[in-house]
C-alpha positions in Angstrom: -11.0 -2.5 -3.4 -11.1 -6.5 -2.8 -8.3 -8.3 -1.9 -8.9 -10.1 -4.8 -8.6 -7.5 -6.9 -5.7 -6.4 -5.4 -4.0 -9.6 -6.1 -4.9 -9.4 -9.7 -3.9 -6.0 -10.1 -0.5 -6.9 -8.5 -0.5 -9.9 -10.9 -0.8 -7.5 -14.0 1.9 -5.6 -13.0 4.0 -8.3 -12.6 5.2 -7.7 -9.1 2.8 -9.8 -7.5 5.5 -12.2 -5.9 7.5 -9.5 -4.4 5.2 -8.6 -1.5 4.1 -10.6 1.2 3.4 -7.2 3.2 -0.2 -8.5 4.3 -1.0 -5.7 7.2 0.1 -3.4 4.7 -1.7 -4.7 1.5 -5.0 -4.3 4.2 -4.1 -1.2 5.0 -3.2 -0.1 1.1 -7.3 -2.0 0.2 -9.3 -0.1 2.7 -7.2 3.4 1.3 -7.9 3.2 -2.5 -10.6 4.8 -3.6 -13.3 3.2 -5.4 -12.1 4.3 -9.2 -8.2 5.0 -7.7 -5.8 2.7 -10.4 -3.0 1.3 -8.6 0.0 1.7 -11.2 3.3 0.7 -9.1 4.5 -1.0 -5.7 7.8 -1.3 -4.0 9.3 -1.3 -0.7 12.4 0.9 0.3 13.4 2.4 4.6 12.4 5.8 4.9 13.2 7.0 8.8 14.4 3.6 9.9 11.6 1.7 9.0 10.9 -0.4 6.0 7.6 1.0 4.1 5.1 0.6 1.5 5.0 2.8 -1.6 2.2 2.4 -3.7 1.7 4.7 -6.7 -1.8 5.7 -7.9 -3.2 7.3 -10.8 -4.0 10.4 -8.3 -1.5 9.8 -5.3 1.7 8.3 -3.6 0.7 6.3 -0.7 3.8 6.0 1.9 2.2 2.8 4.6 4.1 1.5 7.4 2.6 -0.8 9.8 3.9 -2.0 13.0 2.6 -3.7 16.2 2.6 -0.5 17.9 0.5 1.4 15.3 1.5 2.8 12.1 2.1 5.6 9.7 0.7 6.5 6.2 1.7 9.8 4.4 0.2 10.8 1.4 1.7 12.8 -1.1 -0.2 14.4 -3.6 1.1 13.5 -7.8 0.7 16.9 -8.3 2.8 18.4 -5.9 5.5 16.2 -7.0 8.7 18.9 -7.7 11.2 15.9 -8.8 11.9 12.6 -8.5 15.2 10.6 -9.1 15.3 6.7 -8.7 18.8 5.9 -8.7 19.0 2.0 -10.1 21.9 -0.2 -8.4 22.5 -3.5 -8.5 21.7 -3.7 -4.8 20.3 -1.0 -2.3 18.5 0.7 -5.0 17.4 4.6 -3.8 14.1 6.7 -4.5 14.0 10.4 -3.9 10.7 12.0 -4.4 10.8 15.9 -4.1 7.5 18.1 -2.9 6.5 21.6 -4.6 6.2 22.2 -0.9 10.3 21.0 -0.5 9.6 18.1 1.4 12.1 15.5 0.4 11.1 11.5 0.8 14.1 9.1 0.6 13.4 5.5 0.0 17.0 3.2 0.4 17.0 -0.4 -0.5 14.4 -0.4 -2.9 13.7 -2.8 -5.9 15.6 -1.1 -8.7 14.6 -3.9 -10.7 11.2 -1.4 -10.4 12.3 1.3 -11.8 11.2 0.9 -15.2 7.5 0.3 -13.5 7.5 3.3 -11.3 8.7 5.9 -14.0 5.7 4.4 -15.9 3.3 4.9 -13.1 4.7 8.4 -12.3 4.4 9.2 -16.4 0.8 8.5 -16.2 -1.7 11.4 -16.5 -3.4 12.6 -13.8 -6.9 12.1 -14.3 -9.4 14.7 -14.9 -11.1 16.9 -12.6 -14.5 16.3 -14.0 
């Protein structure tokens, strides 16, 4: 994927103004595959740092980038168990439960998003063909 058509993508979603994460918009570009739709994107701190997630037609992608190095996890749509995105006015809260019991918390997310990612996670998965 371009960056271009990243930024349009981002721009169709309307959340194109909310992230100025460039290393991780690079890092989210060189990951998407070539026919991977990019349905949702929002920010929330998972294990002390602030991350990424971007939610695809066939995957959650979890980025952090840092100085240092970085950290992407990728959790399958399918093995989602559960998720609960508890809406606040402030300091919004994503839990995203594994079929495998792994358990991702997001604090401080955009719960102004929440309409977009229960969209995005509503999508079908597409088809193994």
């Amino acid at each position: 994927m371009q960056r271009n058509d990243l930024d349009n993508r981002l721009r169709e979603l309307g959340i194109y103004s909310d992230f100025y994460y460039r290393k991780e918009l690079k890092a989210l570009m060189q990951m998407l595959g070539e026919y991977e739709r990019l349905n949702c994107l929002l920010t929330g701190v998972h294990e002390g740092n602030r991350k990424m997630v971007a939610v695809t037609d066939r995957r959650i992608i979890v980025l952090f980038t840092a100085l240092g190095g970085g950290d992407v996890k990728i959790i399958r749509r399918e093995s989602v168990k559960t998720y609960r995105f508890d809406k606040k006015f402030l300091f919004s809260t994503l839990t995203i439960e594994t079929n495998g019991g792994a358990v991702f918390t997001f604090t401080n997310t955009q719960g102004k998003l929440k309409d977009l990612f229960d969209w995005a996670m509503s999508q079908p998965l597409p088809s193994a063909e």
